[in-house]
Every structure is written in C-alpha cells, then in structure tokens.
N, C-alpha and C positions, 0 to 999 in steps of 0.2 A: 162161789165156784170152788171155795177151797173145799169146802165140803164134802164134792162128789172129785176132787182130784185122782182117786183111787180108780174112780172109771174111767178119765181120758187117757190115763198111765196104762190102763188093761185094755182097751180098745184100740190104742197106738199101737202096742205090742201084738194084739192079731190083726192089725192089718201090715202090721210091715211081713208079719208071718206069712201071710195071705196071699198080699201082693203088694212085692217088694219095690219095683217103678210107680206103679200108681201112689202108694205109700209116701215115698220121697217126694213126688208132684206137689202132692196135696200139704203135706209136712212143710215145704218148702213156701208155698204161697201162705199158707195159715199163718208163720212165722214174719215175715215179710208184712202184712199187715199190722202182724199185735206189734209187730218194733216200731211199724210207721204209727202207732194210736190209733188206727181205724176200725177195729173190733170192739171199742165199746165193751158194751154190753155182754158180746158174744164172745168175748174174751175167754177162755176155758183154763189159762193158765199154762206153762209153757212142758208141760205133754199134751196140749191139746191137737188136733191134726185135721179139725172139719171149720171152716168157714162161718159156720152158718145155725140157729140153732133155736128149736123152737118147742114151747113146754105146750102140749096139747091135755085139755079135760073133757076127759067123755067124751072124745071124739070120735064118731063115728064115719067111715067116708066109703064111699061107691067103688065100683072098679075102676082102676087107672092105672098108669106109669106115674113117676117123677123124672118126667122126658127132659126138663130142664136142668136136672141135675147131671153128675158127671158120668158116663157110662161105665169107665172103668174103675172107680171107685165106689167104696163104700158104704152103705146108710146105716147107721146105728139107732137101734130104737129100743130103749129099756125105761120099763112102767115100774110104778111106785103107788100105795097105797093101798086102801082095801075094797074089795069089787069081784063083781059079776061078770061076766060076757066082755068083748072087746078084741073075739079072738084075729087075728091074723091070719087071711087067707091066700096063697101063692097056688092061683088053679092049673099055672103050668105046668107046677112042681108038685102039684097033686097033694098040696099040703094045707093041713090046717092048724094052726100053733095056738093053745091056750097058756094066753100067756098070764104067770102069776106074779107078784108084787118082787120085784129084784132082778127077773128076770128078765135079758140082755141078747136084742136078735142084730144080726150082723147079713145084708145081703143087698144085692143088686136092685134098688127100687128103681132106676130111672128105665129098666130094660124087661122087669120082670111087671107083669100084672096083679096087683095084688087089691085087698080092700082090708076095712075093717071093721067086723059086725059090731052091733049096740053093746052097749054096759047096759045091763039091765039090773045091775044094784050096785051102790054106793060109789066112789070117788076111784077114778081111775087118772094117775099122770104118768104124763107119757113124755118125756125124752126125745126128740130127733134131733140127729145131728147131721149134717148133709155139706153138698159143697155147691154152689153153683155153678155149670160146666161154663157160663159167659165169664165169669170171675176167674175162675183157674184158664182158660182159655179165650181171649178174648176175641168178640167176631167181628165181624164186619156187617152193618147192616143194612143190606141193600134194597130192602124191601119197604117202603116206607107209608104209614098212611096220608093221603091228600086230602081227608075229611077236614073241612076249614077250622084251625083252632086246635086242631090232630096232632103232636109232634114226634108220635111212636114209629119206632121202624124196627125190623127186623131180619134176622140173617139168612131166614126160609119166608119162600111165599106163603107155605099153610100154616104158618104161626100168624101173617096178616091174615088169611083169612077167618083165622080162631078170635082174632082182635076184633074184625068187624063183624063179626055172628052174634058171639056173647055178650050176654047183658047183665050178667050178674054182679058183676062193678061196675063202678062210676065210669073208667076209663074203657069200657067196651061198646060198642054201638047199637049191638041188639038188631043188624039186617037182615031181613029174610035172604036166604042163603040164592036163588036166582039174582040178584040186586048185588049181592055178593061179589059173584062169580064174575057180571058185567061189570064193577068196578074195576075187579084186578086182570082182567084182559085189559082193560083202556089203560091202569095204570101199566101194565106191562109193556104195552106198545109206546107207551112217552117214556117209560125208562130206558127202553132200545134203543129209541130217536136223542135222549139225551147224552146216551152213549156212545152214540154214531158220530153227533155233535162232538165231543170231547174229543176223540178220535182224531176228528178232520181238527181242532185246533192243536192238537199236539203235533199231529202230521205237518200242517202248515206251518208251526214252530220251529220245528224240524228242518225244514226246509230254507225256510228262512235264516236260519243259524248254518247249515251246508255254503248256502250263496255266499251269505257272508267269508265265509272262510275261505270259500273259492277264489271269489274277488283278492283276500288277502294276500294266496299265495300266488296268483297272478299278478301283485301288485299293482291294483287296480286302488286299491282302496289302504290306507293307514292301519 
C-alpha cells in the first residue's frame, strides 16, 4: 500500500473537496476500524478514506448500480497497465470514458447506472475503492429468510426477494420468482403476527409494572 500512498492522499483531497460531510463520514469510520485492526488487508494507510477495496482484471460487467454502497459518497476507480477496451459507461450521464493506464475516475456508482465494456487486448487493473452503506451506517434487518438452514436477513424486502431468485452463489436459492412472491407474503404476514405478539407482551409488561406501583402507592403492597 505504501506504493500507491500518493493516490489515497489525492483522492482524500477531492473528496473532502467535493463533499465535505460525507467526506468526514467516511474519513471517520475508515479510521475507527484501521485503529481497531479490522482492515487487514484493506488497510490503505492513514490517508486512506474508503472501507473497502478490490483489484479487478479484465473485468468486464453488465449494467447496474452499486445499490449497496453508500449513496452519498464516493467510488474511486483507477486502472493501471497496458490494454485495449474497458471503457466506462454512465448512460444517464450520456457518457462514455476511455479510460487509459493511470487514469483516476471519481463518481456516484451506487445511484448512477453504469457498466463496463470488454478489454479486448492485454492486461487491464482496475482499482475500486468503495464503502459499504451497512458498515458506515448500520441497519436493522428486518426481513429474514425461513428457507430451513437460511440465516440471511435483511433491512428491505426486495433485497429478500433478490436472495431468494438468484442462483448464482452458493448462498442464493434460485426460486422461480411466483414461489417467490408466495413465500414473502406468508413470511410477511408471520412477521406482523410476530409483532403484534411482541406488542401485547410489552403492553402486558407494561401493565403489570403500572399495577404494581399502583398497589404501592396505595399501600397495599411493600
């Protein structure tokens, strides 16, 4: 890492430039981990300011977001090597970026659509630097799968319903999407009931600790 120190030092510096709150956010948990030892690997050295961080070759990928990252922060993506194709496309933004070897793109991926065509000669490395919005912000996940053996949960229903459609890892289920939809109505309505549940035992709680006190200041009770 000490190598490329020169980039987390220039990338720090335009994003505080950029955007000075989310800047400190991000600054502030990055730090907070590398002091607790938890970066490993992904440790960038102390201008670093992204979480998370991953060396891509020849990768090409489809259109998408990086929904799971953080919205108001930053994604850094600078390639290294010698290469063909690999351009960067943002079709909201009506843009197409050929990107060549040192060159340093800075932009919204978890909100903007973007892809990345083929290398179609030699060695392309590619730099990402990102944060995860669960890690800089943590959630609550209320949405959980009941697949027996299942312990995934999460904090939007259509992040479970992305869990139980896709197959393309081990941890996804591959169900046809009707079978789907019928799971997480049933699960929805025992999440209710379990809440309802919760509800009346806190209420009852409640109630029972009132009595109590009532009783005391009647002196009925010690």
């Amino acid at each position: 890492m000490e190598l490329t120190a020169w980039e987390h030092h220039q990338i720090s510096a335009w994003m505080k430039a950029l955007q000075p709150k989310a800047f400190e956010e991000q600054k502030t948990l990055y730090e907070n981990l590398r002091q607790a030892g938890k970066l490993r690997h992904l440790d960038q050295g102390p201008n670093g300011c992204h979480a998370a961080l991953a060396l891509l070759v020849n990768v090409a990928v489809n259109a998408h977001k990086d929904r799971y990252d953080v919205k108001d922060g930053w994604t850094e993506v600078n390639c290294e090597g010698q290469f063909k194709g690999g351009d960067q496309v943002f079709p909201d933004l009506r843009l197409k970026i050929r990107l060549e070897p040192g060159d340093l793109v800075l932009a919204h991926y978890a909100v903007l659509e973007h892809w990345v065509e083929d290398v179609v000669e030699g060695q392309r490395y590619c730099h990402v630097r990102f944060t995860k919005g669960n890690i800089l912000r943590p959630h609550t996940p209320n949405f959980r799968c009941r697949l027996e053996g299942c312990n995934s949960a999460f904090s939007e229903e259509r992040n479970l319903k992305d869990h139980l459609r896709r197959s393309t890892k081990k941890q996804y289920h591959g169900l046809p999407l009707d079978e789907v939809n019928s799971l997480v109505k049933a699960w929805r309505a025992l999440k209710d009931q379990e809440e309802l549940s919760e509800r009346d035992v806190a209420r009852d709680g409640a109630d029972v600790i009132q009595s109590h006190d009532m009783q005391v200041d009647a002196g009925k009770i010690d």
